[in-house]
FISEPA-73175 format. One record per residue (C-alpha): residue in three letters; residue number from 1; x, y, z. Coordinates in Angstrom, 2 decimals. Example, Ala and Ser with C-alpha at 12.3 -4.5 7.8 and 13.67 -1.06 7.14 Angstrom:
// FISEPA-73175
  type  seq       xx       yy       zz
   ALA    1    12.30    -4.50     7.80
   SER    2    13.67    -1.06     7.14
//
This chain:
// FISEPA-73175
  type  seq       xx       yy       zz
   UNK    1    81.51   176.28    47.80
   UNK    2    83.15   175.87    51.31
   UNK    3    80.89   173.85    53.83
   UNK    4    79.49   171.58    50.77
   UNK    5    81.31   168.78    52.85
   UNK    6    78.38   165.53    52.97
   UNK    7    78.39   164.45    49.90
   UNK    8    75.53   162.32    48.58
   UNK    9    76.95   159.41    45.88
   UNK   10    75.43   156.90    43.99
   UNK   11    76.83   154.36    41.81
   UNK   12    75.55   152.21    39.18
   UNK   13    77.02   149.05    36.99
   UNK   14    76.28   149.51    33.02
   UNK   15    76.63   146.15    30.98
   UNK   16    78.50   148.73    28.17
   UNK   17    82.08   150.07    27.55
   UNK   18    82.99   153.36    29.75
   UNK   19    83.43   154.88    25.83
   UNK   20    79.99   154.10    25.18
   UNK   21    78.78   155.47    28.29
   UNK   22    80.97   158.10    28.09
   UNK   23    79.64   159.50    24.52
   UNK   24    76.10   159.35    25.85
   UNK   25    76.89   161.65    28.97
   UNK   26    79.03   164.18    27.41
   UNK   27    76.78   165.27    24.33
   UNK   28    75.15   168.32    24.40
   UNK   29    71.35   167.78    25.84
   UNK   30    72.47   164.26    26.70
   UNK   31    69.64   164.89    29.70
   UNK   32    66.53   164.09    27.32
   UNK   33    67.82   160.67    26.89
   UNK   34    67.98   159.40    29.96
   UNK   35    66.73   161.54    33.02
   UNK   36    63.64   160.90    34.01
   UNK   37    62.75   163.94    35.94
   UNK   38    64.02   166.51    32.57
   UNK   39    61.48   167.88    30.78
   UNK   40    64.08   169.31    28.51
   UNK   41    67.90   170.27    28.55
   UNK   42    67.77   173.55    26.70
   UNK   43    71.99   173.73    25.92
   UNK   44    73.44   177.71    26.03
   UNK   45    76.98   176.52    25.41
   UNK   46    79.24   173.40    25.00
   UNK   47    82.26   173.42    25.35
   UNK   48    83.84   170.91    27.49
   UNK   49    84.42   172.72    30.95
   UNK   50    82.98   176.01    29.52
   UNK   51    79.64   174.07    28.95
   UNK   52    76.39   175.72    30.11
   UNK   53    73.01   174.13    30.41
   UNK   54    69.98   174.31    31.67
   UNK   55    67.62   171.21    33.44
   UNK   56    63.92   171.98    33.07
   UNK   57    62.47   169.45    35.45
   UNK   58    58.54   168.28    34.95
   UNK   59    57.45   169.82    38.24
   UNK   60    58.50   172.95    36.68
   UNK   61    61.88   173.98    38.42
   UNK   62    64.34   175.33    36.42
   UNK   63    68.43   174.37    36.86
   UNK   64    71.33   176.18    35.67
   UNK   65    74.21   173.47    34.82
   UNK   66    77.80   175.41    34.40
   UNK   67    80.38   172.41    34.27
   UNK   68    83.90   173.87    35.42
   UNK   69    86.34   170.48    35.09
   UNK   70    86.06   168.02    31.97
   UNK   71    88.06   164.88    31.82
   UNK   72    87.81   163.68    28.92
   UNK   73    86.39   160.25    28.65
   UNK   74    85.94   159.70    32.27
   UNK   75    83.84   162.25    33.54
   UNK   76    82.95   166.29    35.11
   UNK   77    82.17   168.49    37.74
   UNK   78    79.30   171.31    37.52
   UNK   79    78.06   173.47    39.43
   UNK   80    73.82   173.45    39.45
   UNK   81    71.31   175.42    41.00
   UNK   82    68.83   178.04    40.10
   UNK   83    69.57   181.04    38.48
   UNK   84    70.65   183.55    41.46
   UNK   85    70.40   181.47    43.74
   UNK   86    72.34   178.65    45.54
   UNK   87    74.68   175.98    43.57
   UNK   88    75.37   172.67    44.13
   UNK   89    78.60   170.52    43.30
   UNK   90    78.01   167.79    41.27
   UNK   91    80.79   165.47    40.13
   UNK   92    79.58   162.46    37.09
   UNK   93    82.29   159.58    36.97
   UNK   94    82.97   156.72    34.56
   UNK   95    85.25   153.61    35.65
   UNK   96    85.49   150.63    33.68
   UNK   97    85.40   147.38    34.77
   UNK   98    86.31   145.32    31.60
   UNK   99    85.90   146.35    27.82
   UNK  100    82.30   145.39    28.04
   UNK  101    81.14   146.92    31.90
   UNK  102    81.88   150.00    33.75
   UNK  103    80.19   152.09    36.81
   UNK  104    78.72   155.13    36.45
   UNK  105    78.96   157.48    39.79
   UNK  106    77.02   161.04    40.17
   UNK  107    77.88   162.91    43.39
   UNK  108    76.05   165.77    44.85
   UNK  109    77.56   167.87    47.47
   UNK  110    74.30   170.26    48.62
   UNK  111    74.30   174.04    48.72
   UNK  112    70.73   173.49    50.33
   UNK  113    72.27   172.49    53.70
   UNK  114    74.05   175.98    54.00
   UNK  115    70.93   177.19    55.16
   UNK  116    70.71   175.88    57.96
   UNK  117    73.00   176.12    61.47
   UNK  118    75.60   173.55    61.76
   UNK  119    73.95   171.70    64.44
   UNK  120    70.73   171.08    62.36
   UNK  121    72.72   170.33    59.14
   UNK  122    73.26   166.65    60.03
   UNK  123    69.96   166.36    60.82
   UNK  124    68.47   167.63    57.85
   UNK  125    70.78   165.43    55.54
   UNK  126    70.47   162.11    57.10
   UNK  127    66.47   162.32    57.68
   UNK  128    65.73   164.38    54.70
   UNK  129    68.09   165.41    52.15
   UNK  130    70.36   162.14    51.46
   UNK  131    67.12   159.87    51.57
   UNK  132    65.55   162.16    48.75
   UNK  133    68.97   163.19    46.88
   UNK  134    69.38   159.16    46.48
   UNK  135    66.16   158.41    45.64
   UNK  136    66.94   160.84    42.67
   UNK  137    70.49   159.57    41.67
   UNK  138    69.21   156.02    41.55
   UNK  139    66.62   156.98    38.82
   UNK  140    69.00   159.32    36.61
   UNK  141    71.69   156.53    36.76
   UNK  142    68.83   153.55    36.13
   UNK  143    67.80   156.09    33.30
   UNK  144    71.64   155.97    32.21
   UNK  145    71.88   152.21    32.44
   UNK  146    68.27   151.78    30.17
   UNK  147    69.36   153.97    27.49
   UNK  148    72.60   152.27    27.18
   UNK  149    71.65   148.83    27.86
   UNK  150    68.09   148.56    26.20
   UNK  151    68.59   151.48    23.31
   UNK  152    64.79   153.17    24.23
   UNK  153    65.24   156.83    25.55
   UNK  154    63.86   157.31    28.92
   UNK  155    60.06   157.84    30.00
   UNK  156    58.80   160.32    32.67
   UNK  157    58.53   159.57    35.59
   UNK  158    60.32   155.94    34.73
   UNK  159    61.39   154.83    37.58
   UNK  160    58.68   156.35    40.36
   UNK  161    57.84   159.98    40.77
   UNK  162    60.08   162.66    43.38
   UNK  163    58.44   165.13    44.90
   UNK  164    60.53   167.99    43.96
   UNK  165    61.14   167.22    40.36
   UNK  166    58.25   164.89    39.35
//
């Protein structure tokens, strides 16, 4: 995981409780509810930071989700990427604001940049990867603030189509 050092974080306000929020994000399959991007979240085990997942996104990629720290009531950190191949950190974090708000904060540091020399790297996130890995937070946590805030699970495709996951 060394190198995974440009992180990628967006953050979202949720007219709800951080408990609310909080028992919506950490139930197994929680993904179906509010991603727009999953086709399903097939669980293999959960069991707070022994929890293993999988994201099958509509465009057909497959994700393995292994989540290795759980704080209970405030948020985790996985590890995602496809089977074999290279993972991503991801960290998910709840803060509340007042008994009735909170934010809701996903943060992706990207394996994908590894492949590429150190000179190119910042290239390749500022002009490519960071544009399209916050195009893709901004849906998952508009998807989180929907279900929460209007009750209705999450459509495909919801909140405009991404060309790797669409």
């Amino acid at each position: 995981m060394k190198d995974l050092n440009w992180p990628v974080k967006v953050s979202m306000t949720v007219f709800a409780s951080a408990r609310e929020v909080w028992q919506l994000i950490s139930r197994p399959g929680n993904l179906e509810k509010f991603h727009p991007y999953c086709a399903k979240n097939p669980v293999k085990e959960w069991k707070e930071d022994k929890s293993k997942d999988e994201v099958h996104y509509h465009s057909g990629l497959i994700y393995e989700r292994e989540f290795c720290k759980w704080i209970e009531g405030i948020g985790y950190d996985l590890v995602i990427g496809k089977r074999n191949g290279e993972k991503s950190m991801v960290s998910w974090r709840l803060e509340e604001i007042c008994e009735s708000e909170c934010t809701i904060s996903i943060e992706v540091r990207s394996a994908f940049l590894l492949r590429y020399f150190k000179v190119v790297r910042i290239f390749v996130h500022l002009f490519w990867l960071r544009p399209k890995l916050r195009q893709y937070l901004h849906a998952v946590t508009k998807g989180i603030k929907w279900r929460i805030e209007s009750g209705q699970d999450v459509t495909k495709n919801q909140f405009g189509v991404h060309s790797w996951f669409s």
